[in-house]
N, C-alpha and C positions, 0 to 999 in steps of 0.2 A: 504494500500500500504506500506506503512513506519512504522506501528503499528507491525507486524509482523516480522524486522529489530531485530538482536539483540541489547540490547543498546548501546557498541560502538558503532558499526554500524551507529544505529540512533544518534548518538549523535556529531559525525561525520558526518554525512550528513546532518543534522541539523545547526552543524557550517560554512559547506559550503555553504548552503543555504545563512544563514544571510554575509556571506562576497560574496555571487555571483560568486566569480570565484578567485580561490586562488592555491599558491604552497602546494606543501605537508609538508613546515615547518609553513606556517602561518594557513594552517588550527591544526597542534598540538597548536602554541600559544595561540589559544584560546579557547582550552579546558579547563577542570573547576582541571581536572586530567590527566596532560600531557601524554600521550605516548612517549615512543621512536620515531623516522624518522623512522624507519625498521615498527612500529606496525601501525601506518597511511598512511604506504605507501601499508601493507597489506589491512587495513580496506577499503582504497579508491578503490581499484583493486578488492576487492568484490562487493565493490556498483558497481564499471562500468561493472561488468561482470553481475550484477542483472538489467544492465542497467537503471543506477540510474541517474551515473555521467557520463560525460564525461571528454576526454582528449585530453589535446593539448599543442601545444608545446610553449613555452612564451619565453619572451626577454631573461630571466633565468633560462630556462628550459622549465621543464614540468610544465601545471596549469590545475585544475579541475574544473566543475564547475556543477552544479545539469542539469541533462537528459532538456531539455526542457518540463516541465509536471507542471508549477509550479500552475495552478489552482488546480489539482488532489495531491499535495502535502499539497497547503495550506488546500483545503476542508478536509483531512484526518488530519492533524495537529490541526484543529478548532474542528472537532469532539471530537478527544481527548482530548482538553479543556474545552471541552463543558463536556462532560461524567466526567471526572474527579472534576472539579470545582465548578459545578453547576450540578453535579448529573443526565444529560442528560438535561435539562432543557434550549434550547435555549432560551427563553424567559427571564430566569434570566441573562444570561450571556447577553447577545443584552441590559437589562437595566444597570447593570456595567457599559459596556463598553459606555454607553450614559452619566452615572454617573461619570467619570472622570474627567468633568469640562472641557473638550476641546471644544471650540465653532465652533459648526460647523459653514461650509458656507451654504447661503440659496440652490446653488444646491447641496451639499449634504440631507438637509434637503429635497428638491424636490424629490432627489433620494429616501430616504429611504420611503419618501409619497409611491409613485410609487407603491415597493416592500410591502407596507403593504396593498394597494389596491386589487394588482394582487393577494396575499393571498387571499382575502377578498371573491375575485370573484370565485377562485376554491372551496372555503368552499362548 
């Protein structure tokens, strides 16, 4: 979905992502490589015509905010972390991300039980 994006684009849609709903000077703030107002107000107006984002009106104007699809953005976003990072290899990355040191709760723990079952059972 978003892999096919050129990179402003994506990279751009990506910061609006992580701030959920923004004007079009806070989503250049936080670029890595600011744009002009004129070139993020282009980029945004292509994502919403690719019906990416939407738009609407705020206290302050206009504000964006990513299409509602955010399962089909993150699963396509994780892919390509997955492919790039760990070489396709879900498994490596799913150990990482357990390797961080963050403690889960027991129903997390319960959850990911669950999901390695239900693997288990379609093998």
């Amino acid at each position: 979905m978003i892999e096919g994006l050129p990179r402003r684009e994506r990279e751009v849609f990506e910061a609006l992502c992580r701030l959920g709903q923004a004007s079009n000077s806070e989503v250049r703030l936080t670029l890595s490589d600011p744009l002009s107002d004129s070139a993020v107000r282009t980029l945004l107006a292509r994502l919403e015509a690719k019906q990416l984002v939407v738009r609407a009106a705020g206290e302050g104007g206009v504000v964006y905010a990513p299409a509602p699809r955010p399962e089909a953005i993150a699963t396509g976003a994780l892919r390509r972390t997955v492919d790039t990072f760990f070489a396709g290899n879900a498994v490596s990355a799913a150990t990482a991300l357990l390797g961080m040191g963050q403690k889960l709760k027991p129903e997390d723990l319960a959850a990911l039980q669950r999901l390695i079952d239900d693997a288990k059972e379609r093998q």
